[in-house]
N, C-alpha and C positions, 0 to 999 in steps of 0.2 A: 759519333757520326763524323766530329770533322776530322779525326784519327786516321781516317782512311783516308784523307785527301791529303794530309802534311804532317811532316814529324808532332810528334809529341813534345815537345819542347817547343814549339810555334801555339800550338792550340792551350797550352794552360799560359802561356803568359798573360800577362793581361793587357799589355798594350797592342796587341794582335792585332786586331781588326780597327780598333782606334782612330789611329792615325791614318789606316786609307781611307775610313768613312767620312774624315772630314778631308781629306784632299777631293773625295767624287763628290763633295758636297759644295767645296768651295770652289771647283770648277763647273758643275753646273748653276752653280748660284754667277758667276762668272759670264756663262753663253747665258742666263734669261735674262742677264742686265743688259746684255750684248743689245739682244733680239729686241727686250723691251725700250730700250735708245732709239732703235732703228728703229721700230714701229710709232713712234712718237715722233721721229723727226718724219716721218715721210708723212704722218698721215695728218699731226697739226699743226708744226713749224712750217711744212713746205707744203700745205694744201693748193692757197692760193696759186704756186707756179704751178701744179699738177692740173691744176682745174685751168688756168690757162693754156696748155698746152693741148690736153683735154678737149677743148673748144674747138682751137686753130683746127685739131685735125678731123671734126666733127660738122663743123659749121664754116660754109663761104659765103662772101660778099658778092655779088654780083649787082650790076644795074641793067635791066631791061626794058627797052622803050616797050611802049602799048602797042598793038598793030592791028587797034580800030579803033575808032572816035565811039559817040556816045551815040545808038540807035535808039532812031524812035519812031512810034508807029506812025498812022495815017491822024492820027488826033493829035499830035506833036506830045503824045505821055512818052517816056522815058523807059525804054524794054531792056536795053544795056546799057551799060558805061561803064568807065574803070575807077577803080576807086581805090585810094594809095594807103599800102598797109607798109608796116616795118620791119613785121615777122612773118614771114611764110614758109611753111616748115614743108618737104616732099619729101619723098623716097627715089634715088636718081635712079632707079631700075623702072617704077612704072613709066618716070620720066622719058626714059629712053625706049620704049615700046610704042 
């Protein structure tokens, strides 16, 4: 079969195929060492900066004053107030509706 693709004196030697299967062997083994460095640096050497950056572009800071006191009914009980939290998490699109 391989007769029809290259001389005859290529296909009985015996180091024919040999040595290119370890050159595509030792360059793939090559690019997964490549790939697998790079996926190890990015994803458990440099988490923490990712997950920082991550944040910054995710989450702001802001401070908002209150823009009412604490209501109460006709019996002096307590119907509203504000109450100071340190997470509050929204969506700026209902925000902005």
């Amino acid at each position: 079969m391989l007769s029809k693709f290259w001389p005859q004196s290529q296909v009985t030697h015996p180091g024919f195929l040999i040595p290119r299967l370890f050159f595509v062997f030792i360059l793939m083994l090559g690019f997964g060492s490549y790939l697998g460095f790079h996926f190890y640096d990015y994803q458990i050497k440099r988490f923490d900066e990712f997950n920082r950056q991550w944040l910054k572009q995710t989450t702001s800071k802001f401070k908002r004053k209150p823009q009412r006191g604490t209501i109460f009914d006709r019996n002096m009980y307590i119907l509203a107030g504000n109450e100071e939290t340190y997470r509050v998490f929204g969506d700026f699109d209902e925000l902005n509706e």
